[in-house]
N, C-alpha and C positions, 0 to 999 in steps of 0.2 A: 203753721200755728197750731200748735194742740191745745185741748181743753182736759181737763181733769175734773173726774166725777168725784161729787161731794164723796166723804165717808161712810154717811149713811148709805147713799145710793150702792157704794161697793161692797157694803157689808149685807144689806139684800141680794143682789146679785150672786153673790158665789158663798151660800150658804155654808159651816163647818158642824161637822157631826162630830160628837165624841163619842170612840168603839171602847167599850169596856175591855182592859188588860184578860187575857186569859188565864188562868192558874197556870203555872209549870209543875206538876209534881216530881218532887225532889226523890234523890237517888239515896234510899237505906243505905245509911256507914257500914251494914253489917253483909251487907251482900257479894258473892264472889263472884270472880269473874267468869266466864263461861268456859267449859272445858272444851279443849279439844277433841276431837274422836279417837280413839284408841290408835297409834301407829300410824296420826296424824301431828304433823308439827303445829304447835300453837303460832299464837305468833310471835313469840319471845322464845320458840323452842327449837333445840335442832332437833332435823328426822331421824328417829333409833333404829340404826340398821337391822334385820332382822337375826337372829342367832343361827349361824349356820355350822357349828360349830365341831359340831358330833356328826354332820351332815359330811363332812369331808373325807371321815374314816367310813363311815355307815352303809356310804354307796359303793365307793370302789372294793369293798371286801363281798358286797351283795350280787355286784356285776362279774366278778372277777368267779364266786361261786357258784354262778348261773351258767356262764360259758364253761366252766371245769363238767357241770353236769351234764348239758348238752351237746358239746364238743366229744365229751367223754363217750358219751351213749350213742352218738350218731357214727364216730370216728372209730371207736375201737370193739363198743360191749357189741352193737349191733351186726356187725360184720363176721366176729365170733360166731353166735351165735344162728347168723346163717351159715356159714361150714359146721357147726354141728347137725342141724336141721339134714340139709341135704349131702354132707359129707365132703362137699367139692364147694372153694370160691364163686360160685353160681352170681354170676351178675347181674342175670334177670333177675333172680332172685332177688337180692339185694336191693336194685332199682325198684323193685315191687313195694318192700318194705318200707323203705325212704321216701315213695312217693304216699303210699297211704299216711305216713307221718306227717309229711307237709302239706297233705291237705285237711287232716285236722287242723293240723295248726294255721292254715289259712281262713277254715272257718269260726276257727275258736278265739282269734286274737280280738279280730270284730265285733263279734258275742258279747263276749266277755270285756272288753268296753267299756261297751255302751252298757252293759248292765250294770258295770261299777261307777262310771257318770251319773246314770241314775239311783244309787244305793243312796241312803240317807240313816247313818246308825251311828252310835256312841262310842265305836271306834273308830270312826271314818269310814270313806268310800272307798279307798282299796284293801285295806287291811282284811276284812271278812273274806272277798274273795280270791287274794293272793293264802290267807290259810286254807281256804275250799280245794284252791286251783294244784296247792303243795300236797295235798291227800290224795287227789284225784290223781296225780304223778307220782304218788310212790304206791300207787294199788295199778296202776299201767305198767309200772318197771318188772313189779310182782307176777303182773300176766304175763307180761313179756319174758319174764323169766323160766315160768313154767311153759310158754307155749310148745306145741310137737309139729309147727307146720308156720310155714311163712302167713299165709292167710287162715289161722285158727276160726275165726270167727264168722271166714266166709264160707259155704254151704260148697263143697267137693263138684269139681264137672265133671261130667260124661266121659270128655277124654282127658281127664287129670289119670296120671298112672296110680297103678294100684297103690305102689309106695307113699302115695299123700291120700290117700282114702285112708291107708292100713294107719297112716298120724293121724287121722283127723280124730279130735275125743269124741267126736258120738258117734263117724261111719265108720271107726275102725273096729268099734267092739260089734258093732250089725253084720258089717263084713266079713268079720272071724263066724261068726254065729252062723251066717248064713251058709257059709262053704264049708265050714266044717274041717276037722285035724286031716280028711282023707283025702285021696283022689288029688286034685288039684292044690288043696289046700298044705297035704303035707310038702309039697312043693313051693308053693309059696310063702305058706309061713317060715319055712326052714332059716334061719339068720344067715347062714354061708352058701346055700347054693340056691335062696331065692331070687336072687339080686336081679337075675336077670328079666323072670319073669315077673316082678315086682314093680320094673322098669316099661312092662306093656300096659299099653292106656286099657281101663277098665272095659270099657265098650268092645274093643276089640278082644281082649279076653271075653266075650262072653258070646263073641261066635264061635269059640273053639268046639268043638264036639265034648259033650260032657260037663261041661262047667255048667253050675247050677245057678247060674245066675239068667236072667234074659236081657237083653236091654229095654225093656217095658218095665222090668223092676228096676234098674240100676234109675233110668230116667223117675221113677217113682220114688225113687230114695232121696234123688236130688232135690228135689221138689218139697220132700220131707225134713232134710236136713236145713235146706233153705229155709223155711220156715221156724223151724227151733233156734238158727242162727241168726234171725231179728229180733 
């Protein structure tokens, strides 16, 4: 059997609030819709391929003239130019040369990098030092051009023969000066019959009786020369 509460009684009981409607404010007719980000698809857009376009000749005539240079200079100019130096396909030699190039260039590719990663300029980050690094290579081809000695720029040893002293640019003209046109000297400077004495390690030239050299100078030249060639 159930009973049913008056209407009043239920209308105390379960009291009803009225919440005031909130405003919605309305959307300006005049307003556009929001843009996409640059080389982002909206969402009614397709994605714009990037233009690569110029990029397809640009690189393979860039790559193809890189190895023409370096292939060039490592393969044919360098080799050259050591049978001039020493007159003979000299291997060491050669291997001497090759090595000190690869190991610039093993220091320098890392360098040079990272310090174009961090470049920030109004050409970009490799542009300044790919034209830096194009200068820097044609005043090395230039030294290399004019060098008189496989290691120009390193300071002459003790027992390097005379013949790479009498090239070096700054122990060959001390060397001449110091021995003088006579005595030993016209013998060794002579172009056709010094060949051979030219081919004795300097040290050992300078125990011969008479030779004006001592080896406390030659070791003092090295030392000298070492220094002007840092």
């Amino acid at each position: 059997m159930t009973h049913s509460l008056p209407e009043d009684a239920a209308g105390a009981a379960a009291p009803t609030a009225s919440i005031p409607a909130t405003p919605v404010p309305a959307t300006p007719a005049s307003s556009a819709p929001a843009r996409s980000a640059p080389g982002q698809a909206g969402p009614s857009q397709q994605p714009v391929p990037p233009r690569l376009g110029r990029l397809h000749v640009t690189l393979p005539v860039a790559n193809i003239a890189l190895y023409l240079l370096w292939f060039g200079v490592g393969s044919f100019l360098l080799p050259l130019q050591v049978a001039r130096i020493t007159g003979t396909n000299d291997t060491a030699a050669l291997s001497t040369a090759s090595t000190i190039g690869a190991v610039l260039a093993t220091v320098g590719n890392p360098v040079f990098g990272q310090l174009s990663d961090r470049t920030r300029s109004r050409f970009g980050r490799r542009a300044p030092w790919i034209l830096l690094c194009a200068l820097l290579g044609v005043l090395a081809l230039a030294g290399q051009a004019h060098a008189a000695t496989i290691d120009a720029v390193l300071p002459p040893a003790p027992d390097s023969p005379a013949e790479e002293w009498l090239a070096h640019p700054s122990a060959g003209p001390w060397l001449r000066d110091a021995v003088g046109d006579e005595g030993f000297g016209a013998i060794l400077f002579d172009p056709d019959n010094g060949q051979m004495m030219r081919a004795i390690p300097l040290r050992r030239l300078s125990r011969f009786p008479g030779f004006p050299l001592s080896e406390g100078q030659i070791d003092d030249a090295v030392n000298r020369f070492g220094e002007t060639a840092v």
